[in-house]
NULOLUM-696106 format. One record per residue (C-alpha): residue number from 1; x, y, z; chain; residue in three letters. Coordinates in nm, 2 decimals. Layout:
<rs>
NUM, X, Y, Z, A, ala
...
</rs>
This chain:
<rs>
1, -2.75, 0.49, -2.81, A, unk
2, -2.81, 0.15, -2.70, A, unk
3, -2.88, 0.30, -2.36, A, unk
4, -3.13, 0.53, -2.48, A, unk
5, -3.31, 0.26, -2.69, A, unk
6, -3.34, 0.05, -2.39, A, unk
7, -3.52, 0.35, -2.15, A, unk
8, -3.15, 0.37, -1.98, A, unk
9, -2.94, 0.70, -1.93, A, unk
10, -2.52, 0.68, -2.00, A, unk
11, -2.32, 0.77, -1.71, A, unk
12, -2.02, 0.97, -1.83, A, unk
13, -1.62, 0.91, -1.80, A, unk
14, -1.37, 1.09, -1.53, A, unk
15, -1.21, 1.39, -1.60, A, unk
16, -0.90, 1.30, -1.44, A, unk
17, -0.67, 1.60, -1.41, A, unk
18, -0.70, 1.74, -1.02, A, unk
19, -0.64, 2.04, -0.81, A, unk
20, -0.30, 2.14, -0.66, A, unk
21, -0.32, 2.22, -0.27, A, unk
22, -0.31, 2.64, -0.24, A, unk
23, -0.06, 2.58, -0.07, A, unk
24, 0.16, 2.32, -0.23, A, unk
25, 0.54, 2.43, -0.19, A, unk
26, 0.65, 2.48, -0.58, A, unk
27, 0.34, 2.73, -0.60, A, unk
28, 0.15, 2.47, -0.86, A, unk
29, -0.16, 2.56, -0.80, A, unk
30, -0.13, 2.82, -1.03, A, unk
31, -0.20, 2.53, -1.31, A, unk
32, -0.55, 2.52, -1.12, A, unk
33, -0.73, 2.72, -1.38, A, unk
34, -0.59, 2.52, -1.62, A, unk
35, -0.78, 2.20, -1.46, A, unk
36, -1.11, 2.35, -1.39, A, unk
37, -1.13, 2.45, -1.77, A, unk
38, -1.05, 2.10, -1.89, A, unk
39, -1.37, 1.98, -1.66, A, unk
40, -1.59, 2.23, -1.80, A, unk
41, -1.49, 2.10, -2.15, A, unk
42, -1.48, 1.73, -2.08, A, unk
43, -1.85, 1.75, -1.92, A, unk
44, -1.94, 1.99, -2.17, A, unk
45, -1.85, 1.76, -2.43, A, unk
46, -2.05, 1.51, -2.27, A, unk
47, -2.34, 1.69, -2.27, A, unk
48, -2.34, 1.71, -2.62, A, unk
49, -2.22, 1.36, -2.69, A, unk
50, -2.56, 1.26, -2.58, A, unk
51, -2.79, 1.47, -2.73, A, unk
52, -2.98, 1.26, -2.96, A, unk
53, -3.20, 1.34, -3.23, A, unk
54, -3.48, 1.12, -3.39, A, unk
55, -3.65, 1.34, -3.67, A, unk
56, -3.99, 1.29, -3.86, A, unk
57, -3.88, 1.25, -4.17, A, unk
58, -3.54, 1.26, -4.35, A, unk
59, -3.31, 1.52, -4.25, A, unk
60, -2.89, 1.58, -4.29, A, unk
61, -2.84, 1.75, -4.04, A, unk
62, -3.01, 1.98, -3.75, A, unk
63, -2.88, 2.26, -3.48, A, unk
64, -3.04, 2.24, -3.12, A, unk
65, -3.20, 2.54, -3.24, A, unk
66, -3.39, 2.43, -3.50, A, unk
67, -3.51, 2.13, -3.29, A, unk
68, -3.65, 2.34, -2.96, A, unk
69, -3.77, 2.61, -3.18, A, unk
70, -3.97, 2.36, -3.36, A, unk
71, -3.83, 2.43, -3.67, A, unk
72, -3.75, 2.03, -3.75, A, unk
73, -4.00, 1.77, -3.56, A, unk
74, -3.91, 1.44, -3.39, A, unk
75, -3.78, 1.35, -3.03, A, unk
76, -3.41, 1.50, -2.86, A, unk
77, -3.27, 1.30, -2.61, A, unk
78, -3.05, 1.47, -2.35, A, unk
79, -2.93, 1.11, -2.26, A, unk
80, -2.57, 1.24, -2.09, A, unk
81, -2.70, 1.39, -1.75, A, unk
82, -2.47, 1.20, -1.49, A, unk
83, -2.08, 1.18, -1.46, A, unk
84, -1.84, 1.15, -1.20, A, unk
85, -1.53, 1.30, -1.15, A, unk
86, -1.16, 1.27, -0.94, A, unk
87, -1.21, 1.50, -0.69, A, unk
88, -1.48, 1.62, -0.41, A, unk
89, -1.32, 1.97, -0.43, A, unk
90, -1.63, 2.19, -0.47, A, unk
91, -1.49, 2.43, -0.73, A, unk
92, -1.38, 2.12, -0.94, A, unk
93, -1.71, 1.97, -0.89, A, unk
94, -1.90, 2.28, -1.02, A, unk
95, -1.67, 2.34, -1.31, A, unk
96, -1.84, 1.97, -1.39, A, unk
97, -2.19, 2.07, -1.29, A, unk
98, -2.20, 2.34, -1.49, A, unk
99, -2.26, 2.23, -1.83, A, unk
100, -2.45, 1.91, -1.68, A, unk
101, -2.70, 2.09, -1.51, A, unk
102, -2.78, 2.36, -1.77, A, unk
103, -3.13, 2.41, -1.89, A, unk
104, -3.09, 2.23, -2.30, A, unk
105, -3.21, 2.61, -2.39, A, unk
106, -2.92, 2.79, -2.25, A, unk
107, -2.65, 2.57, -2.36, A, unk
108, -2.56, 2.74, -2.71, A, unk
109, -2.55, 3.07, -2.50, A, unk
110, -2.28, 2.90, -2.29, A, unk
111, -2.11, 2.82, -2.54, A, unk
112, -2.12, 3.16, -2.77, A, unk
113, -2.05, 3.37, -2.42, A, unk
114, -1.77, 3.62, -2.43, A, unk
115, -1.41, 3.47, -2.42, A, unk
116, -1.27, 3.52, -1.99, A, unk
117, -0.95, 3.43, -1.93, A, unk
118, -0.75, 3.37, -1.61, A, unk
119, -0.50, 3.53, -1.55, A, unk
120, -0.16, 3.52, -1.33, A, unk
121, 0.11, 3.79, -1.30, A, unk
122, -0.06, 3.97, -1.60, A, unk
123, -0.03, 3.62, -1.83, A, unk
124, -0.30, 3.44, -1.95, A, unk
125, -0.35, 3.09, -1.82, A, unk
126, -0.66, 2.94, -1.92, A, unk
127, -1.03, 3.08, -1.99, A, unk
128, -1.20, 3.10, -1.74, A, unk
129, -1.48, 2.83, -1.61, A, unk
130, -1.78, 3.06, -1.72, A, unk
131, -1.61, 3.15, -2.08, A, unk
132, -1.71, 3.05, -2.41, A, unk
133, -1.54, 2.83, -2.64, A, unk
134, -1.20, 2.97, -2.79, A, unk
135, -1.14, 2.96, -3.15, A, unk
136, -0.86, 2.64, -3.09, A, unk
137, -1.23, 2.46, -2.87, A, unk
138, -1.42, 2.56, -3.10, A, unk
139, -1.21, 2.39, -3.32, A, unk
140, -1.22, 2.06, -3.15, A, unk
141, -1.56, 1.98, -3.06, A, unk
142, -1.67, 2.08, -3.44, A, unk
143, -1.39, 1.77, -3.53, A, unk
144, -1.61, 1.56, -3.27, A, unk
145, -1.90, 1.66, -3.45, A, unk
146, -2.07, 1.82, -3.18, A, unk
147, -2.10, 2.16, -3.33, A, unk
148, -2.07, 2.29, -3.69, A, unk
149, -1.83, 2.52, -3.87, A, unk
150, -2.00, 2.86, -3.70, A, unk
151, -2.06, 2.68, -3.34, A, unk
152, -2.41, 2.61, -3.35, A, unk
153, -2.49, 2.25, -3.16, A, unk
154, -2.53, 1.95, -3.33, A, unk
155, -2.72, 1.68, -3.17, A, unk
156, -2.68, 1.32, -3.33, A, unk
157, -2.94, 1.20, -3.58, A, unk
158, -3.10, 0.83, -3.55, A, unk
159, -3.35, 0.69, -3.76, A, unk
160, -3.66, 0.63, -3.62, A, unk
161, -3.68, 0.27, -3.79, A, unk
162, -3.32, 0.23, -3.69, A, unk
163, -3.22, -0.16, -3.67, A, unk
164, -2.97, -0.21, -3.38, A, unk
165, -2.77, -0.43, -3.58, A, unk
166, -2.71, -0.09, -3.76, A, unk
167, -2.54, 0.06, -3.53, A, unk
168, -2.20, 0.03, -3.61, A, unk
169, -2.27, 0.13, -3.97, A, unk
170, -2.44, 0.46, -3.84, A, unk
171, -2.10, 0.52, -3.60, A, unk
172, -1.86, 0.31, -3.79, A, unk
173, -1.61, 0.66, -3.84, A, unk
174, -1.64, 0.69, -3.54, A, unk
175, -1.56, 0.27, -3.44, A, unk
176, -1.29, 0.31, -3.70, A, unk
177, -1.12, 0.64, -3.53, A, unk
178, -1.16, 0.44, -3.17, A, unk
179, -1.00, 0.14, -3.25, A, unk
180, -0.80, 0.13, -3.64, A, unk
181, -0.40, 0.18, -3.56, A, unk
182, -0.34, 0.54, -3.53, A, unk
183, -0.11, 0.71, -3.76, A, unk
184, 0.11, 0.95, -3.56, A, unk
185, 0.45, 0.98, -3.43, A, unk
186, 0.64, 0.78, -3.25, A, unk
187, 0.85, 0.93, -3.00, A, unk
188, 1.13, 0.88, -2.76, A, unk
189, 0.94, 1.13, -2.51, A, unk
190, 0.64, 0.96, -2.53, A, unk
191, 0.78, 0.67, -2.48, A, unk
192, 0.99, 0.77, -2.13, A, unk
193, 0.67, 0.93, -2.00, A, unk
194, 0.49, 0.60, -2.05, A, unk
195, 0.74, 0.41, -1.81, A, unk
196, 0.74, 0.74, -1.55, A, unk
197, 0.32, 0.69, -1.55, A, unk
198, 0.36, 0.30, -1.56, A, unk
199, 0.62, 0.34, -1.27, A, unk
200, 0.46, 0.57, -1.07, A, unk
201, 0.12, 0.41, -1.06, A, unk
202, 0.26, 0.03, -1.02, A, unk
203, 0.45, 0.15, -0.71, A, unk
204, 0.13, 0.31, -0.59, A, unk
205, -0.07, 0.01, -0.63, A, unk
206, 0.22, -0.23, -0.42, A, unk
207, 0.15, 0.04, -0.15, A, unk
208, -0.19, -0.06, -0.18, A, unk
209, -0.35, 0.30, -0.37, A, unk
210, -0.53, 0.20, -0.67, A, unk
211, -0.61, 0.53, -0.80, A, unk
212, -0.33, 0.76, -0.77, A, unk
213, -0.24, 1.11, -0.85, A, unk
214, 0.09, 1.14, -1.06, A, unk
215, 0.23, 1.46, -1.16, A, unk
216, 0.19, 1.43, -1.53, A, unk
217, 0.46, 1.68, -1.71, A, unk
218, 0.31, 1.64, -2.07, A, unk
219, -0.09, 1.63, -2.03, A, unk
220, -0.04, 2.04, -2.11, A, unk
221, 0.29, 2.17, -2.28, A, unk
222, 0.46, 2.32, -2.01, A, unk
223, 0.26, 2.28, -1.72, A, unk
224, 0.25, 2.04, -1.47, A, unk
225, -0.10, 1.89, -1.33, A, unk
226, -0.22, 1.60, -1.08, A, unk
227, -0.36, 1.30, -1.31, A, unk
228, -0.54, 1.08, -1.18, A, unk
229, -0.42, 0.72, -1.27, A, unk
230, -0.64, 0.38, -1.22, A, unk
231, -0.56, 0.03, -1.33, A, unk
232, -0.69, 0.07, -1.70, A, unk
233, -0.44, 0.34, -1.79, A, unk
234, -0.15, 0.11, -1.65, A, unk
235, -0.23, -0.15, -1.83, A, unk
236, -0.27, 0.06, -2.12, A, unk
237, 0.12, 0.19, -2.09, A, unk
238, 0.25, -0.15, -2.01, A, unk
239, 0.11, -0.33, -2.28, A, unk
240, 0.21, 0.00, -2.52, A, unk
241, 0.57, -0.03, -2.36, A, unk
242, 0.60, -0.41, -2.42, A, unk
243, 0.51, -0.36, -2.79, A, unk
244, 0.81, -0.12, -2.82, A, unk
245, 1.02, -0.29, -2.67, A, unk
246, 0.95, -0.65, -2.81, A, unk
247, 0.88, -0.50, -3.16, A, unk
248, 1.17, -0.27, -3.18, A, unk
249, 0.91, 0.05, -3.25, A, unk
250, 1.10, 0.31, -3.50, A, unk
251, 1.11, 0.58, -3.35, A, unk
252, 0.96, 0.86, -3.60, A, unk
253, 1.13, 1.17, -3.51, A, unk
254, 1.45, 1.32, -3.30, A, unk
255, 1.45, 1.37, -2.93, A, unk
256, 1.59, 1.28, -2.61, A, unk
257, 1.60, 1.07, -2.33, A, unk
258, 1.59, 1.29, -2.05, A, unk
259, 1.74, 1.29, -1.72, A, unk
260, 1.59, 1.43, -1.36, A, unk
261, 1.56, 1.86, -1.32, A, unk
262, 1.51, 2.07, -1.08, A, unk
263, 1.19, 2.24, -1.23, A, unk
264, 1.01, 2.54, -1.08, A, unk
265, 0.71, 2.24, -1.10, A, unk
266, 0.96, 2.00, -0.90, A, unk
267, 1.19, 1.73, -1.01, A, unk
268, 1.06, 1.58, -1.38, A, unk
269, 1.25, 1.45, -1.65, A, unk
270, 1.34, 1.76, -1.80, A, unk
271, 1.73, 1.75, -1.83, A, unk
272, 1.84, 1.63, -2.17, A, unk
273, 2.07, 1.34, -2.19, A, unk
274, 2.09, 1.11, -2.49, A, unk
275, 2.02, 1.18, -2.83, A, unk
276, 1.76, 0.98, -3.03, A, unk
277, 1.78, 1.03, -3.44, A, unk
278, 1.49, 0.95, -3.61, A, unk
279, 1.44, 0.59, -3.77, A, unk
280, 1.65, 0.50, -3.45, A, unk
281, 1.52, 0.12, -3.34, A, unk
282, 1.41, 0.13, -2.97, A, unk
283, 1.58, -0.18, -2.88, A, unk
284, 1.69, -0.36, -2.55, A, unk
285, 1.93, -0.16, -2.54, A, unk
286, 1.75, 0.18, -2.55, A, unk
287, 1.51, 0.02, -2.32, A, unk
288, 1.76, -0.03, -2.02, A, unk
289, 1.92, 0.32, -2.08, A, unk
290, 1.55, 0.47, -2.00, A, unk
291, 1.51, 0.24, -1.71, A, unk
292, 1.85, 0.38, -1.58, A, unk
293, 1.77, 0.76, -1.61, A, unk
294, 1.42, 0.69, -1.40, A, unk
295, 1.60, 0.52, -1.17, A, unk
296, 1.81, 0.83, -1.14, A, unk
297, 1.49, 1.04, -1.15, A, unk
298, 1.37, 0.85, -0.86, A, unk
299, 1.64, 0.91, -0.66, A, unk
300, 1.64, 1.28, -0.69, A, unk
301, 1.26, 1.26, -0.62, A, unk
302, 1.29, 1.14, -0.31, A, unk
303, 1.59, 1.36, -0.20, A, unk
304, 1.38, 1.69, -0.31, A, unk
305, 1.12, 1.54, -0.14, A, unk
306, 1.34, 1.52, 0.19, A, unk
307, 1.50, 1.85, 0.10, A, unk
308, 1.15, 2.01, 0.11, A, unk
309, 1.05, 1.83, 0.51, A, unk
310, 1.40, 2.00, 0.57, A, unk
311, 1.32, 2.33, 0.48, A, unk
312, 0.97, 2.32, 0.61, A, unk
313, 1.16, 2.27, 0.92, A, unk
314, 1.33, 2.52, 0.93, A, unk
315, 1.02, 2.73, 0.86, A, unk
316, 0.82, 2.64, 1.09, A, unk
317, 1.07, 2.73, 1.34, A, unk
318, 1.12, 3.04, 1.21, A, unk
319, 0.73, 3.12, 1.16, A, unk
320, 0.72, 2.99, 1.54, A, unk
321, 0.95, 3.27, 1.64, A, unk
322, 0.80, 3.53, 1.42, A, unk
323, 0.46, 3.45, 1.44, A, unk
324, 0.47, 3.41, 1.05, A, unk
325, 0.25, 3.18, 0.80, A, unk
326, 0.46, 2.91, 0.72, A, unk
327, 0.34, 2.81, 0.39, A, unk
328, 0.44, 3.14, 0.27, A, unk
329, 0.80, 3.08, 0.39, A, unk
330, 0.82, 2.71, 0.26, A, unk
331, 0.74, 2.84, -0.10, A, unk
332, 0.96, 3.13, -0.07, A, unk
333, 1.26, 2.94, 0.05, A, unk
334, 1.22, 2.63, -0.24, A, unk
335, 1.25, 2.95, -0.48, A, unk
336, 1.55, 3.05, -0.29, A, unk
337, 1.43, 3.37, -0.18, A, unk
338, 1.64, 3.31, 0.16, A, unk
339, 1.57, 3.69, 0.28, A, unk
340, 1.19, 3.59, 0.41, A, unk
341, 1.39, 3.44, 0.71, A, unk
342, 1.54, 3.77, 0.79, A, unk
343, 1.73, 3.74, 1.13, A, unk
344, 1.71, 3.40, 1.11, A, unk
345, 1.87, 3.33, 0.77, A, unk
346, 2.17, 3.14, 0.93, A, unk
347, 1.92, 2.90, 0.94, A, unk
348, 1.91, 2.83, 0.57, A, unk
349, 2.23, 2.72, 0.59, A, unk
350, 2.14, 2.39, 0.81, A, unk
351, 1.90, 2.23, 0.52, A, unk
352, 2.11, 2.03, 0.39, A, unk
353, 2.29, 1.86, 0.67, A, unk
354, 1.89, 1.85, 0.81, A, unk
355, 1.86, 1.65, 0.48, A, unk
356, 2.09, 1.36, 0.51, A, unk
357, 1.90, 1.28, 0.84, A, unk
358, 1.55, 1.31, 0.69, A, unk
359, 1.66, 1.09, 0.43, A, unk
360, 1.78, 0.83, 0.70, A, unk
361, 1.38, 0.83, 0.85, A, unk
362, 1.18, 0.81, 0.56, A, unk
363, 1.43, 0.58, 0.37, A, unk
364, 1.72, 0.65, 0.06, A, unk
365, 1.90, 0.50, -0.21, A, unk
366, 1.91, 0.21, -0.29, A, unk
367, 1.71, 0.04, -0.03, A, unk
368, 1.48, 0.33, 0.03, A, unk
369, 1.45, 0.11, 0.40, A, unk
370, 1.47, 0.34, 0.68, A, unk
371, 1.70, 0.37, 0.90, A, unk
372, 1.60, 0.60, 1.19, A, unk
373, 1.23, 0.62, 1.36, A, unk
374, 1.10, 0.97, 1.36, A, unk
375, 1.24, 0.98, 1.75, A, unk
376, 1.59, 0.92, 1.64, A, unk
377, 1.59, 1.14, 1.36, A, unk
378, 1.43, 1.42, 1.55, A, unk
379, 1.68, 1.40, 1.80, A, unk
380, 1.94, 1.47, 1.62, A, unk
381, 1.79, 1.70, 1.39, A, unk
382, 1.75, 1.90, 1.74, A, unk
383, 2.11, 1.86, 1.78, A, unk
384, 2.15, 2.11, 1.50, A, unk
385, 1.87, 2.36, 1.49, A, unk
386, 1.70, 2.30, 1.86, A, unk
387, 1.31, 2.25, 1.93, A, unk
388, 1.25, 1.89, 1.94, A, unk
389, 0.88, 1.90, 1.98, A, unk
390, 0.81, 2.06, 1.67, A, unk
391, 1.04, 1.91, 1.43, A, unk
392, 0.90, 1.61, 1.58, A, unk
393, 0.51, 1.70, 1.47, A, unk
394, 0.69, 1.83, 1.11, A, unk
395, 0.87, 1.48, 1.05, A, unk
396, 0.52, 1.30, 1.13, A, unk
397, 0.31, 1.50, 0.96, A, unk
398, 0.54, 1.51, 0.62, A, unk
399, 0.63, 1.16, 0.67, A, unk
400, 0.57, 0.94, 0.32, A, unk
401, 0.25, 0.80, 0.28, A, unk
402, 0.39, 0.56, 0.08, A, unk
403, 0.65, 0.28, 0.19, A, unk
404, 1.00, 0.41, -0.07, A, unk
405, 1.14, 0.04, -0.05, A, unk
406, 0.84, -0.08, -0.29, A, unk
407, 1.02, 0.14, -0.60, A, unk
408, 1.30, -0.07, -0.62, A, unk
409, 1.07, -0.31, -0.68, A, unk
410, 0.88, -0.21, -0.91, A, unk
411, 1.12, -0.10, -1.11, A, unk
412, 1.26, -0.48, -1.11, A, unk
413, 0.92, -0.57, -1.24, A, unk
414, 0.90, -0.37, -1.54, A, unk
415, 1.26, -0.44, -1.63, A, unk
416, 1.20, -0.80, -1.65, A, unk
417, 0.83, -0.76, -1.79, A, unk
418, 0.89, -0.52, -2.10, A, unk
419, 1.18, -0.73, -2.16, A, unk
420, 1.04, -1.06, -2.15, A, unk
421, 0.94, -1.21, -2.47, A, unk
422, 0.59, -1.34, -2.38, A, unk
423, 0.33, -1.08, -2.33, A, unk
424, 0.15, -1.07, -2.01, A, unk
425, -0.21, -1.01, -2.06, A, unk
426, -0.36, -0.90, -1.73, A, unk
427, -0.02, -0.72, -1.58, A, unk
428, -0.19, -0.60, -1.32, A, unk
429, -0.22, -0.96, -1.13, A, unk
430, 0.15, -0.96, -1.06, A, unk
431, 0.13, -0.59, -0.85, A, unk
432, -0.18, -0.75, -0.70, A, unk
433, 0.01, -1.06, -0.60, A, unk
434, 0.32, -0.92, -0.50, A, unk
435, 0.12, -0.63, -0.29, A, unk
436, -0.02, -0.91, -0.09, A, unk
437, 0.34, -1.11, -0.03, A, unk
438, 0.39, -1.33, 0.25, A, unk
439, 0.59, -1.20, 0.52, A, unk
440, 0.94, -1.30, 0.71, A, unk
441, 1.06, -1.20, 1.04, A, unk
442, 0.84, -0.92, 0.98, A, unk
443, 1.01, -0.76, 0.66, A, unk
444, 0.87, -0.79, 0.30, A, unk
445, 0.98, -1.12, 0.12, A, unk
446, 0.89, -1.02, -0.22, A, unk
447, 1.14, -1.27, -0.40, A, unk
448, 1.05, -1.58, -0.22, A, unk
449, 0.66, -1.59, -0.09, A, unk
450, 0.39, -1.85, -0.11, A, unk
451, 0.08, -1.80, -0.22, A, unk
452, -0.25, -1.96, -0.32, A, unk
453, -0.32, -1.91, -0.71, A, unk
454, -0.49, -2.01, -0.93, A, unk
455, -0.32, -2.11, -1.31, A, unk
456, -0.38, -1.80, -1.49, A, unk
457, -0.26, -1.63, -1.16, A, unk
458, 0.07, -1.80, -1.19, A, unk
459, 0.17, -1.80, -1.52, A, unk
460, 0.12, -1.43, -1.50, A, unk
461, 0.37, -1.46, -1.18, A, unk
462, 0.62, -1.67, -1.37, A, unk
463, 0.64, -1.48, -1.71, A, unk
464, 0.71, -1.16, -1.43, A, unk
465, 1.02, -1.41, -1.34, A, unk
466, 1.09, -1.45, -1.66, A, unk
467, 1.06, -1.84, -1.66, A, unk
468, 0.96, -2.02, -1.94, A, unk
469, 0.63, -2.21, -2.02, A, unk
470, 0.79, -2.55, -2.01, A, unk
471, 0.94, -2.48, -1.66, A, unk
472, 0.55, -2.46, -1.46, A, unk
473, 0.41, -2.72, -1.65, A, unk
474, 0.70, -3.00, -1.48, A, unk
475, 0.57, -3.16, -1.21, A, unk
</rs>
């Protein structure tokens, strides 16, 4: 609104969920249609977020209808026409284009449209890019206000001899709904997959990504999507986590603390492995048992992760001989659908001894350091199934882009942060100035480095070592 007042347009937020690869190993990219719906609603949404209306006269309320029919007088402003998004991918971008770049006269026809879903193996998955709203969207843009009970558009009303100081009176359900306490639950789940995003993203950022794709297992019940993470949502679940932790949050109703599973989506916390009642205090003590079991998740990451270069071995060897695709025999051997190797399913065999030495080059528990180049490793993975040069180009290519010995460390850092008693305002600073460590002899020194900081900079960096106040302030 302010924007508008001042002759300014509103640039909207990031739809963050992203596409999986057609050819990503667990077959996820059949949670695509699933992400290019939740574009088309988020830019969708924006589009009517800023549609403005200043009548002549007094009015309650007004459809977009009445306004361009000329039924009710006074000046629309379509003030949301630029956004930006997490991916170039051009069917992501167009799911996002879509409502942005509709004519104002053709969006309630978007929106009333016949119902389309997508559909896999004869299931429904999501509606499709070009449906209308379901009855369950429907649902939630007339609780946003942006449409009323039958689906007709609402644009917002101002008063023409609005005073800006009167803003917040105009929006103030809205102010209260953004930032009063929310009432809601508070759950041991939620709670575990605020440390997993936390983790993930903060050992991203030591490896120098600062907007990283995490595969989120709760965005949509029982799917899997890429999120796309920045520094705002991590400080968001650190700060959240510390105020468990220090507070000793009640947890609200029963559920687990789940352990790492072998999902058809890939390794997530999925196994169930300790109990929480409700009214159950989530103490130190619960604290360290969580950091355990992603620890353990971790672990089996990583080993999947090898277990996957492994296989993709042995299919390109095997699609070498044959003259096959190989993506279709990596995704039919991680189901364990062994027959697509035919004559060479002795092969299948080797995987996991082809494992252990992957493991070795791109680094395991509980360093995570490697211990082989990508020459050693090849050779001796040739030892066992033969053809150097390619497993060579398969080891490089499927190599980590991401260095495995920052997770200890990160994991170090939250321990100590969510369980120190002083609150860290600006958490980030401490990945920042760890990321940029001094070096020894060539390896990372990220216990003892020198640095130039500022004060705020190393308080930050002392509360992370859990030192008191007192303690930087001696000479």
């Amino acid at each position: 609104m302010l924007n508008v007042m001042a002759g300014g347009s509103p640039i909207g937020g990031m739809n963050a969920v992203m596409l999986y690869a057609e050819n990503d190993p667990y077959g996820r990219a059949k949670h695509n249609p699933v992400t290019l719906r939740s574009m088309w609603l988020d830019k969708m949404r924006e589009r009517l977020v800023g549609l403005l209306f200043v009548p002549e006269g007094e009015v309650e309320r007004v459809t977009l209808e009445d306004v361009l029919s000329g039924k009710v007088k006074g000046k629309l402003y379509d003030s949301y026409r630029q956004s930006w998004v997490a991916s170039p991918d051009e069917r992501y971008v167009f799911a996002g284009n879509l409502p942005l770049r509709t004519p104002l006269e053709k969006l309630q026809e978007m929106l009333d449209a016949p119902v389309e879903w997508e559909e896999i193996d004869g299931k429904p998955v999501a509606p499709k890019v070009k449906s209308g709203l379901t009855e369950s969207e429907r649902k939630l843009f007339a609780s946003l206000g942006l449409v009323d009970q039958r689906g007709k558009i609402t644009p917002f009303i101002i008063r023409k001899d609005l005073d800006p100081e009167k803003l917040l009176e105009i929006g103030g359900d809205l102010w209260r709904s953004l930032y009063n306490i929310p009432e809601g639950e508070v759950t041991v789940e939620n709670i575990q997959h605020a440390f997993y995003m936390a983790a993930n993203y903060g050992f991203q950022i030591l490896n120098g990504n600062l907007a990283a794709a995490i595969d989120d297992y709760v965005l949509f019940p029982g799917r899997v999507v890429r999120f796309m993470n920045d520094l705002a949502t991590y400080r968001i679940f650190v700060t959240w986590l510390w105020t468990v932790v220090q507070h000793e949050a009640v947890i609200t109703k029963d559920g687990w603390l789940k352990g790492p599973k072998l999902t058809e989506d890939g390794v997530i916390p999925a196994e169930p492995k300790i109990s929480i009642k409700a009214g159950t205090k989530f103490d130190r003590e619960l604290f360290l048992k969580m950091w355990e079991l992603h620890d353990q998740w971790t672990r089996a990451f990583f080993e999947e992760y090898d277990r996957l270069t492994a296989i993709r071995i042995v299919a390109s060897i095997t699609a070498e001989k044959r003259g096959d695709n190989v993506d279709r025999i990596v995704q039919s051997l991680v189901r364990g659908e062994t027959k697509v190797l035919g004559e060479f399913s002795n092969l299948y065999e080797l995987i996991p001894k082809i494992r252990e030495i992957v493991s070795k080059v791109y680094g395991e528990y509980p360093s995570y350091k490697s211990e082989l180049t990508i020459e050693e490793g090849s050779s001796r993975i040739a030892q066992i199934i033969g053809n150097k040069e390619l497993v060579t180009k398969v080891l490089t290519v499927m190599r980590p882009r991401f260095d495995r010995s920052k997770a200890p460390i990160i994991m170090d850092i939250l321990r100590r942060q969510m369980l120190c008693p002083n609150l860290i305002q600006h958490s980030g600073r401490v990945l920042f100035l760890i990321a940029d460590k001094a070096m020894r002899k060539g390896r990372p020194c990220w216990r003892q480095y020198t640095i130039k900081i500022d004060r705020a900079d190393l308080y930050s960096v002392m509360v992370w070592a859990g030192l008191r106040e007192s303690y930087w302030r001696k000479p």
